[in-house]
DOPABA-876964 format. One line per field, with one value per residue: residue in one letter; residue number from 1; x, y, z of N, C-alpha, C in turn. Coordinates in steps of 0.2 Angstrom, whole numbers. Each point is the difference from the previous one (the first is absolute). Example, Ala and Ser with C-alpha at 12.3 -4.5 7.8 and 13.67 -1.06 7.14 Angstrom:
# DOPABA-876964
residuo A_S $
num 1_2 $
nx 66_-2 $
ny -28_5 $
nz 39_-4 $
cax -4_4 $
cay 6_6 $
caz 0_1 $
cx 4_-4 $
cy 6_5 $
cz 0_3 $
This chain:
# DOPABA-876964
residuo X_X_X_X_X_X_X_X_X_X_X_X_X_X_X_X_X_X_X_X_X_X_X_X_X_X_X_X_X_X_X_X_X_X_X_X_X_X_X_X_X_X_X_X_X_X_X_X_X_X_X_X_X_X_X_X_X_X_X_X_X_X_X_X_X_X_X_X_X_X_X_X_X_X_X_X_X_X_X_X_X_X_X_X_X_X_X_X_X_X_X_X_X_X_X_X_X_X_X_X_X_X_X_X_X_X_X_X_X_X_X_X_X_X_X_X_X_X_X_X_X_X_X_X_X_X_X_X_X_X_X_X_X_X_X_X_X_X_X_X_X_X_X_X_X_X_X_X_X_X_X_X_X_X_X_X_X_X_X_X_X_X_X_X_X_X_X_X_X_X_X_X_X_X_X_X_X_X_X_X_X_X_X_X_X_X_X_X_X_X_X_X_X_X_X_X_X_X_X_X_X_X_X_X_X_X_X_X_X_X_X_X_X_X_X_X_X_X_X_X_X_X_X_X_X_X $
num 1_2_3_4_5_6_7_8_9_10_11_12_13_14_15_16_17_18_19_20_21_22_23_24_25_26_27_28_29_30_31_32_33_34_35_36_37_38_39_40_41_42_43_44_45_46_47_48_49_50_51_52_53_54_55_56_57_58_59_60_61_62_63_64_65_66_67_68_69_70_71_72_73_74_75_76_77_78_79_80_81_82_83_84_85_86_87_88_89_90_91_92_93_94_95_96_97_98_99_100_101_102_103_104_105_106_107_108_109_110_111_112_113_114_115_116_117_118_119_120_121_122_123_124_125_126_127_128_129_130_131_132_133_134_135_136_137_138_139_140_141_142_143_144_145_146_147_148_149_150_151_152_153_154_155_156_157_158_159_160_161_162_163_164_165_166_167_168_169_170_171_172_173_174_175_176_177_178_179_180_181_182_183_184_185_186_187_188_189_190_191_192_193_194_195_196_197_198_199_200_201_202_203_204_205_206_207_208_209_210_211_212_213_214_215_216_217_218_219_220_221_222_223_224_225_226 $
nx 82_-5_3_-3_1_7_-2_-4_8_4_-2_-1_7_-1_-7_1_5_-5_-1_4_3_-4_1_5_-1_-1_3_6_-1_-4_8_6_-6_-1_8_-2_-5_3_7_-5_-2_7_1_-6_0_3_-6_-5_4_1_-6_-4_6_-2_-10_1_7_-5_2_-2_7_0_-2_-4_4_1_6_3_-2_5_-3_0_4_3_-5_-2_-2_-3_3_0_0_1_1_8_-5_6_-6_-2_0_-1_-5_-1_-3_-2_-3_0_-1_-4_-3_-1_8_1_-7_5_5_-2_-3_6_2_-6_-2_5_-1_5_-7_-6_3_0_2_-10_-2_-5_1_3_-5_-4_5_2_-5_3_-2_7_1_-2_1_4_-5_1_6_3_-2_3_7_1_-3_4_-3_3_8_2_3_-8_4_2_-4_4_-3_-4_2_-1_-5_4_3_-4_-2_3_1_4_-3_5_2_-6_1_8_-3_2_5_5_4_-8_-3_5_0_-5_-3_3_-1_5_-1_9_3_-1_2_7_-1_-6_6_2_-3_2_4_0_-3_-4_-6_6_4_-7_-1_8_-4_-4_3_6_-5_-5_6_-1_-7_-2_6_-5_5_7_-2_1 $
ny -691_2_6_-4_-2_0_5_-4_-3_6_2_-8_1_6_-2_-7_1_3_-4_-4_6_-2_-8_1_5_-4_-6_3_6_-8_-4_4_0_-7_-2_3_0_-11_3_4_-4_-3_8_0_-8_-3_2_-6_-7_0_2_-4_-4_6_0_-5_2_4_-4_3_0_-2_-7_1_-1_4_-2_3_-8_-1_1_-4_0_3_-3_4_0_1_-2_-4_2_-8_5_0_6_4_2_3_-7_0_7_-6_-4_7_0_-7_-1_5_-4_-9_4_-4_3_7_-1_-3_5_2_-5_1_7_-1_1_-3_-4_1_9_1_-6_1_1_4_6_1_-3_7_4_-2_1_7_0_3_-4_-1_9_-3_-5_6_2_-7_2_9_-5_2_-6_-4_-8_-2_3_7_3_3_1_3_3_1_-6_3_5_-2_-4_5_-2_0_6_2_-4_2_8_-2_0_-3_10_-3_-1_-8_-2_1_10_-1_-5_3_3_6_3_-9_4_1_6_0_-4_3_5_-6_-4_7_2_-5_4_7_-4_-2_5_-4_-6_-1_5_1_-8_-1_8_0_-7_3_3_-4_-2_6_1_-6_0_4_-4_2_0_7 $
nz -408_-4_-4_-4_0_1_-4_-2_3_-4_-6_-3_1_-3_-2_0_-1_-3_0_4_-2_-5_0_-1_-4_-4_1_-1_-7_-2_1_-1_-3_-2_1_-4_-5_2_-1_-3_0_-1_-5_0_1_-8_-7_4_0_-5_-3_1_-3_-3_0_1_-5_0_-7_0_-4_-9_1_-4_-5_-6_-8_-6_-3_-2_-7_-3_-4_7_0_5_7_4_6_1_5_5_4_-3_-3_5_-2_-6_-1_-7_4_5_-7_-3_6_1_-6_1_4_-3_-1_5_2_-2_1_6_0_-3_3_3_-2_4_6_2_3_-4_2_-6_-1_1_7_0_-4_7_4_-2_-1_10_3_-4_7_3_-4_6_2_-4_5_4_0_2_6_0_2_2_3_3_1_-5_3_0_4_6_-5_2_-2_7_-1_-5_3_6_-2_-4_-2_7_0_-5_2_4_-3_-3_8_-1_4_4_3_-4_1_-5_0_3_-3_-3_7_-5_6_1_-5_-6_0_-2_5_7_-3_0_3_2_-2_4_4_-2_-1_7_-3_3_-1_-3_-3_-2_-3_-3_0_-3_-1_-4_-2_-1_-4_-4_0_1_-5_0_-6_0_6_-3 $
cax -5_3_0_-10_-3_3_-2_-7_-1_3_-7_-4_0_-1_-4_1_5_-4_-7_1_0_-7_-3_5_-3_-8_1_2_-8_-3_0_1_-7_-4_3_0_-6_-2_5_-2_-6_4_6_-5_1_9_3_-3_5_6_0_1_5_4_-3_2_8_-2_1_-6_2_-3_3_3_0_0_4_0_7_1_-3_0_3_3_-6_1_-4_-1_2_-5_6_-1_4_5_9_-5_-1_6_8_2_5_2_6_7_5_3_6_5_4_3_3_2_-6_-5_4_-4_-5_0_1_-7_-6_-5_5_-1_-1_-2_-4_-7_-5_-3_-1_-5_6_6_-5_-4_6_2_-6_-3_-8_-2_-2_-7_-3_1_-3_-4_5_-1_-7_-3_2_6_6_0_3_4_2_4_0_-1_6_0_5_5_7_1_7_5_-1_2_-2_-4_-5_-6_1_-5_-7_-4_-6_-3_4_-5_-1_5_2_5_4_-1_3_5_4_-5_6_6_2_1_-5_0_-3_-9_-1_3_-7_-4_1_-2_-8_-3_2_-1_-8_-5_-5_4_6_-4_0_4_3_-8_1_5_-1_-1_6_3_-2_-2_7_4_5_1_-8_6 $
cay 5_7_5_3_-9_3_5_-1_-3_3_1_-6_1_4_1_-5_4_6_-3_-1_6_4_-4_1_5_0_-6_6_4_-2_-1_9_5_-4_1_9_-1_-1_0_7_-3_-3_5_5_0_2_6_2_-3_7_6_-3_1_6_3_-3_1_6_5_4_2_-4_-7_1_4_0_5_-2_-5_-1_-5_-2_3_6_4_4_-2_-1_-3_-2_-4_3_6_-4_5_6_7_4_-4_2_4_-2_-3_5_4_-5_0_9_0_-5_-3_-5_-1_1_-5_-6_1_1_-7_-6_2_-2_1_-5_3_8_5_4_-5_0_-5_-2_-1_-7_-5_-3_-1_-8_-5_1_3_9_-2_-1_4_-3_-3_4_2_-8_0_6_2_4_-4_-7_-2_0_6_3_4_8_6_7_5_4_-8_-2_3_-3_-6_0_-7_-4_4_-3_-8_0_1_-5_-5_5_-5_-6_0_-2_-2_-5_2_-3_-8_0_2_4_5_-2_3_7_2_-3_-9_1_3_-3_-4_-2_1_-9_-4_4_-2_-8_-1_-3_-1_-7_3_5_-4_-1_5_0_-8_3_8_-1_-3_4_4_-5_0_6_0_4_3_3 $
caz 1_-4_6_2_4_4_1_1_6_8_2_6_5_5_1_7_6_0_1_7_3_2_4_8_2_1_7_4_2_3_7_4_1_6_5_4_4_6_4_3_4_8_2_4_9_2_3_6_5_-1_2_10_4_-2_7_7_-2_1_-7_-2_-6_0_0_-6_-2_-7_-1_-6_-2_-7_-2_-10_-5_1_4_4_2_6_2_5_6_5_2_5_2_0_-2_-4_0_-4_2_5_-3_-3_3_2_-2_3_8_2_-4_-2_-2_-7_-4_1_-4_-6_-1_1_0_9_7_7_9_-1_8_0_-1_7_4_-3_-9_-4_-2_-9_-4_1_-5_-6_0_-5_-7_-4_-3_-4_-4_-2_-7_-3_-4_-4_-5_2_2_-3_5_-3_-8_1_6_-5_3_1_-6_0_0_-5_-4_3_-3_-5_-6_2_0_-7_0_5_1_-2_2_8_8_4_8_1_-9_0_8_4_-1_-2_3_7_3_-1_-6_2_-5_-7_1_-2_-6_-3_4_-4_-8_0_0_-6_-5_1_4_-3_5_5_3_4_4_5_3_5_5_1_5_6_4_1_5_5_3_-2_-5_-2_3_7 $
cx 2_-3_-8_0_3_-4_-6_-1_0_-6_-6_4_1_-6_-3_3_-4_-8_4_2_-8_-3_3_-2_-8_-2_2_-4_-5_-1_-1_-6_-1_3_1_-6_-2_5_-2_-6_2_3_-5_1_8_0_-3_4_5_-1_-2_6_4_-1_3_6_-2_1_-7_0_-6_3_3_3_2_5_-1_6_0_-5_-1_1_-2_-6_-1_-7_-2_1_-2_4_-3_4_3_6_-5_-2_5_7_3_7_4_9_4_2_3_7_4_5_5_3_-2_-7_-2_5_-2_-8_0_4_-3_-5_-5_4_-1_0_-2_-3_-8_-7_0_1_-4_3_4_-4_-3_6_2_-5_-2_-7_-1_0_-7_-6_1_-3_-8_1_-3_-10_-2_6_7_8_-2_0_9_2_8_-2_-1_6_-3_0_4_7_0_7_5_-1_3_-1_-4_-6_-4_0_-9_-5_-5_-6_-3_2_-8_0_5_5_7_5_-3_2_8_5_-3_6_6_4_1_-5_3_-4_-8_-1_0_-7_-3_0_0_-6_-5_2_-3_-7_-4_-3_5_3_-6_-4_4_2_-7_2_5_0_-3_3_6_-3_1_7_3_4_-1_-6_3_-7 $
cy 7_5_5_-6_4_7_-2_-5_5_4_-1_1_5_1_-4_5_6_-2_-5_5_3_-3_0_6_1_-3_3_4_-3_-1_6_-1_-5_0_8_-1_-1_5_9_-2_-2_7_2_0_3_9_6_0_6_6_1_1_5_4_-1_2_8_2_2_0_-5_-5_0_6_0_1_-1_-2_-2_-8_-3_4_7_4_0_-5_1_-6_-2_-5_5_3_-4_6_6_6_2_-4_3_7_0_-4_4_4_-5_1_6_-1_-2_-4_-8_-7_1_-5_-6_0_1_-6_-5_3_-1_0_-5_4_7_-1_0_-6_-2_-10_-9_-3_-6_-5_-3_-1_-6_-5_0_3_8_-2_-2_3_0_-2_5_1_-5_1_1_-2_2_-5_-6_-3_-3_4_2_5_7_5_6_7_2_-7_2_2_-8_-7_1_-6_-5_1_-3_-7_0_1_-5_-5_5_-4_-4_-1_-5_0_-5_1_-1_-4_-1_3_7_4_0_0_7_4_-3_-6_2_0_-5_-6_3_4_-9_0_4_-5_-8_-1_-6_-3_-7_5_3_-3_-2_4_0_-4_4_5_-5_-3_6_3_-3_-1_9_4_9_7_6_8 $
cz -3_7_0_4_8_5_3_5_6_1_5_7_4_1_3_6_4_2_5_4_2_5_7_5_2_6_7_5_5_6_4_0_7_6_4_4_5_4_2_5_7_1_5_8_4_1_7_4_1_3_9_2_-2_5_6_1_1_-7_-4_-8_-5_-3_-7_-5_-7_-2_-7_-1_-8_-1_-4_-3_2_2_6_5_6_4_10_6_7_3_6_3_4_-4_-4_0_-5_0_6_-2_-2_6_4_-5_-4_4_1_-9_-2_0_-6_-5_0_-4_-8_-2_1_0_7_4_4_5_-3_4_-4_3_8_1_-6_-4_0_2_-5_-3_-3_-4_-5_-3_-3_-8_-2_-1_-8_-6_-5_-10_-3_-4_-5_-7_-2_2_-2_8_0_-4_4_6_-4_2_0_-5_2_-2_-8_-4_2_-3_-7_-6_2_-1_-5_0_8_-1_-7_0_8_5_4_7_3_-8_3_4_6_3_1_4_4_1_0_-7_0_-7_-7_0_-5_-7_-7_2_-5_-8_-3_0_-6_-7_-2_5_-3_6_5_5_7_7_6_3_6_6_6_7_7_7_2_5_8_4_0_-1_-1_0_5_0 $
C-alpha cells in the first residue's frame, strides 16, 4: 500500500472515529433529557418532604442551595444540591481550619473532612442516601451536566487538580461518573483525580452504561456515602 493509499485510510478512520463520537454524544444527550425529566417530576414531593422536616428540626434556612462549579471545558455554571450543611459552610470551613492544624491538613489531602461539624442532622441522611445530588438533575436538564461524567469541582480545586485539569473538563461533569462507582469518599482527592482523568479519556456509551448499573448498587449498599 503506497502512502496516498495510507493516508486516505487514516483519513477514513478518523472520520469513522468522529461520527461515533457524534453519535455517542447524541445518545447520551437523549437519554440526560428523558431520564431528568421523569426524575425532576419525583424531585417535587422529595423536596416537600424535606423541607417538612427542616420545619419540624426548627431550620428555617433554604433546602437548597447554588454554587459555581467547573464545567466542560472550563466554563463556569450554576450548580444545584440539597442543602446538607449549615448556612454560610463555606466560611465556617476556613475558620475550622484557622483553628484546627490538623483538619486543614486532612482537608488539603482529600478535599473533605470526616465527621464534618458543619453538616446538619438532616444532612447526614440525604447524604447517606444520596438524595442531596438530585437537585442535580436540574443542570442534567438545562445542560450543564451529564448523568454520567466527572464530579463538578470547585473554582477554587482548579489550581490543585494541576495536570488533570485539562484531561477532565473535557467531558461534562456528571451526577454520577466512574470515582463514584470506584471507591467515593473512600479515595483520597489524588485517587479521585487519576479515576476520572480514566474516565475523560476512555468515555463512551459501554463504559456509561456500566457505570449507570453501577451507581445503583453503590447507592442501595452506601458505598463510600459519608
Amino acid at each position: 500500500m503506497n502512502n496516498e493509499a495510507l493516508m486516505q485510510e487514516g483519513i477514513k478512520t478518523v472520520r469513522w472515529t468522529s461520527i461515533k463520537h457524534y453519535i455517542y454524544l447524541g445518545i447520551k444527550r437523549g437519554f440526560d433529557i428523558f431520564v431528568s425529566l421523569i426524575g425532576c417530576i419525583f424531585l417535587i414531593p422529595i423536596m416537600v418532604i424535606i423541607k417538612l422536616v427542616s420545619v419540624i428540626s426548627r431550620d428555617l434556612h433554604p433546602i437548597m442551595f447554588s454554587q459555581n462549579r467547573i464545567g466542560k471545558n472550563g466554563k463556569e455554571f450554576k450548580f444545584y444540591k440539597f442543602r446538607s450543611m449549615i448556612p454560610n459552610a463555606d466560611e465556617a470551613l476556613f475558620k475550622l481550619l484557622e483553628k484546627n492544624p490538623e483538619r486543614k491538613k486532612e482537608y488539603e489531602l482529600n478535599k473533605k473532612l470526616e465527621n464534618d461539624p458543619r453538616i446538619t442532622k438532616i444532612g447526614k441522611f440525604i447524604r447517606k442516601t444520596s438524595i442531596d445530588e438530585l437537585p442535580q438533575l436540574i443542570n442534567v436538564l438545562k445542560g450543564d451536566m451529564s448523568l454520567i461524567g466527572n464530579r463538578p469541582y470547585l473554582p477554587r480545586e482548579k489550581e490543585d487538580m494541576k495536570k488533570y485539569y485539562s484531561d477532565i473538563v473535557k467531558t461534562k461533569p456528571g451526577l454520577t461518573g466512574y470515582w463514584q462507582v470506584n471507591g467515593r469518599s473512600d479515595t483520597s482527592f489524588g485517587q479521585r483525580l487519576t479515576l476520572e482523568q480514566y474516565y475523560s479519556n476512555h468515555a463512551s456509551l459501554r463504559l456509561d452504561i456500566k457505570i449507570f448499573f453501577k451507581t445503583f448498587k453503590v447507592v442501595l449498599l452506601h458505598k463510600g456515602s459519608k
